[in-house]
Structures are given as structure tokens and as C-alpha cells.
Kinemage of the C-alpha trace (Angstrom):
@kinemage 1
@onewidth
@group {chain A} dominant
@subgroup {mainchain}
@vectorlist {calphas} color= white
{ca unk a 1} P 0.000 0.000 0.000
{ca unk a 2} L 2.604 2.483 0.353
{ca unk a 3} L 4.323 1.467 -2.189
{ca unk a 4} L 1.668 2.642 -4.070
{ca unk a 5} L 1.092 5.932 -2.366
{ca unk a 6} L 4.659 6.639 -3.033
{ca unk a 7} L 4.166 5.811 -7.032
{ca unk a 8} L 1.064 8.188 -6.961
{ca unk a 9} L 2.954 11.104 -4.604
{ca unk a 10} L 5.516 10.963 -7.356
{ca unk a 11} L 3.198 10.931 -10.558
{ca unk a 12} L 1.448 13.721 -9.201
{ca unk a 13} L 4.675 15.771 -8.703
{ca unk a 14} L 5.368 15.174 -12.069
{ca unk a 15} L 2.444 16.226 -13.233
{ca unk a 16} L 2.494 19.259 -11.128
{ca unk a 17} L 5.948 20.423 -11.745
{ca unk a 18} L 5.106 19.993 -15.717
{ca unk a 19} L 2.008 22.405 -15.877
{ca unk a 20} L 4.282 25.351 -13.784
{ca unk a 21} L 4.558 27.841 -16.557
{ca unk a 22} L 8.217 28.417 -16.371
{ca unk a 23} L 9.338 31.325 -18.616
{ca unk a 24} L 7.356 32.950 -21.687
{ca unk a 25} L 3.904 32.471 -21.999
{ca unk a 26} L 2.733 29.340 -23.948
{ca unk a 27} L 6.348 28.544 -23.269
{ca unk a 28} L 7.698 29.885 -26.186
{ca unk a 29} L 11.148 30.438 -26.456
{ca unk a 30} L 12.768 33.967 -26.968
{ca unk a 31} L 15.883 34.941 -28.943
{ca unk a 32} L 18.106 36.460 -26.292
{ca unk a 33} L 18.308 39.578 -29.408
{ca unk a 34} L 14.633 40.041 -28.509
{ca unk a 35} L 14.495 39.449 -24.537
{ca unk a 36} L 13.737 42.032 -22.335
{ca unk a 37} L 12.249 42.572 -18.988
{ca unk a 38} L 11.500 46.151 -19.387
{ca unk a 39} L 11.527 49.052 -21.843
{ca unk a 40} L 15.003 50.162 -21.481
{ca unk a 41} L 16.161 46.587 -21.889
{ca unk a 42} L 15.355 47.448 -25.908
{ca unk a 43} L 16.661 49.711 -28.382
{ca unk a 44} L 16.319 50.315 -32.238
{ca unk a 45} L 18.980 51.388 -34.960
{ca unk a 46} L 21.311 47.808 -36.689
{ca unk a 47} L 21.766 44.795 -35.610
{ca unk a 48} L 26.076 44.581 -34.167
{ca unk a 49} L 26.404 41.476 -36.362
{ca unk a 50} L 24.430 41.694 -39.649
{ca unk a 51} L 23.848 45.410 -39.873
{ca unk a 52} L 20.463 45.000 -40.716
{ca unk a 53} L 18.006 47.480 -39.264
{ca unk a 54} L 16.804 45.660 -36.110
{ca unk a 55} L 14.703 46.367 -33.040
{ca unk a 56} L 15.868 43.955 -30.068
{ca unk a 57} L 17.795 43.663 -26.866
{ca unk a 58} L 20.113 46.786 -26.308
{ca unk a 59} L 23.301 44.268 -26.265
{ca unk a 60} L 22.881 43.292 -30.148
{ca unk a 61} L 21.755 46.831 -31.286
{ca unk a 62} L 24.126 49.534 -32.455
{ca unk a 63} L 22.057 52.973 -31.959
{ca unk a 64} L 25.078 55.135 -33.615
{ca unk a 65} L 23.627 53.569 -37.148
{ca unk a 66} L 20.104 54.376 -37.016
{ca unk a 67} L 16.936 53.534 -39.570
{ca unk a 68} L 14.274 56.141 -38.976
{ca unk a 69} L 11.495 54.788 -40.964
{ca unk a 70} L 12.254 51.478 -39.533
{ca unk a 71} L 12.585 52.570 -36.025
{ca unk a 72} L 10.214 55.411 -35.880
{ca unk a 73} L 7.587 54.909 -38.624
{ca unk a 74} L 7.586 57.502 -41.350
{ca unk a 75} L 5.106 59.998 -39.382
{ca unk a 76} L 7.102 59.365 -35.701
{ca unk a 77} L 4.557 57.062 -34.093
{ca unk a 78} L 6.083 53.967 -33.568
{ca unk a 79} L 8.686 53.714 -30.286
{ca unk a 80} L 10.641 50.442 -29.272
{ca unk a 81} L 9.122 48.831 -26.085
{ca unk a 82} L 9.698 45.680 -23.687
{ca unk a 83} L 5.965 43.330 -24.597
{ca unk a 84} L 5.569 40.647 -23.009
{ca unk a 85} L 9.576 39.838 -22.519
{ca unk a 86} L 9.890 40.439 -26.426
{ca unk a 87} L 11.204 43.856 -27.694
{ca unk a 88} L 8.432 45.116 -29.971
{ca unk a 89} L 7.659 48.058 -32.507
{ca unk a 90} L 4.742 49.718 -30.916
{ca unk a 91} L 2.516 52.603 -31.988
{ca unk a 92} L 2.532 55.763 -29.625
């Protein structure tokens, strides 16, 4: 009998410790050049390695080569914020 208690004690830790979201939501994984916790985690001008225009974590953006349309939208309304962990274009 407690053999069996034991089994079930241990199933239902497993079972537990699976549905704990860890992470992103739907547990997605992020690109570490997209993670950020909060808005000043994120910045816009090129990407440090391809020198593409690129809106992502601060540590893989260089922000002394910018890309105005791409980083600001051609009438100013768009602004580089933190979204759910993921650095995102937003409209202001």
C-alpha cells in the first residue's frame, strides 16, 4: 500500500511540476536579441552582427547607425518597447 502511495505522490509531482509555466507564456522560447524585462532593456537602430536594421535587446543593437522609418515609422509614431519579454515596434 505504500508502495503505491509513493508511485502516486511521485506521478502527481510530475504532473504538477510539468504544468508550472516556467518562462514565456505558452512557453515559447525567446531569442536572447529580442528578450527584455522592461523598456530600457530594448533599443532600435542595426543589428552589431548583420547590420540589418533591427529592433531587439540593447546588447545586439548599435544605436550610432540608425533607420528612422524602420525605427520610428515615417510619421514618428512607432517607439521600441519591452511586450511581453519580447522587444516590440509599438505605436505611440
Amino acid at each position: 500500500m505504500m508502495k503505491r502511495f509513493v508511485i502516486f505522490l511521485a506521478i502527481a509531482a510530475a504532473l504538477l511540476f510539468g504544468c508550472v509555466q516556467t518562462g514565456t507564456p505558452n512557453n515559447t522560447t525567446i531569442s536572447p536579441e529580442k528578450y527584455c524585462v522592461q523598456d530600457s532593456d530594448c533599443a532600435c537602430g542595426v543589428h552589431i552582427v548583420t547590420g540589418d536594421c533591427f529592433a531587439g535587446n540593447a546588447q545586439y543593437v548599435d544605436t550610432s547607425k540608425q533607420c528612422p522609418d524602420f525605427c520610428t515609422g515615417i510619421a514618428g509614431n512607432f517607439r521600441t518597447k519591452c511586450v511581453d519579454n519580447v522587444c516590440t515596434g509599438v505605436r505611440v
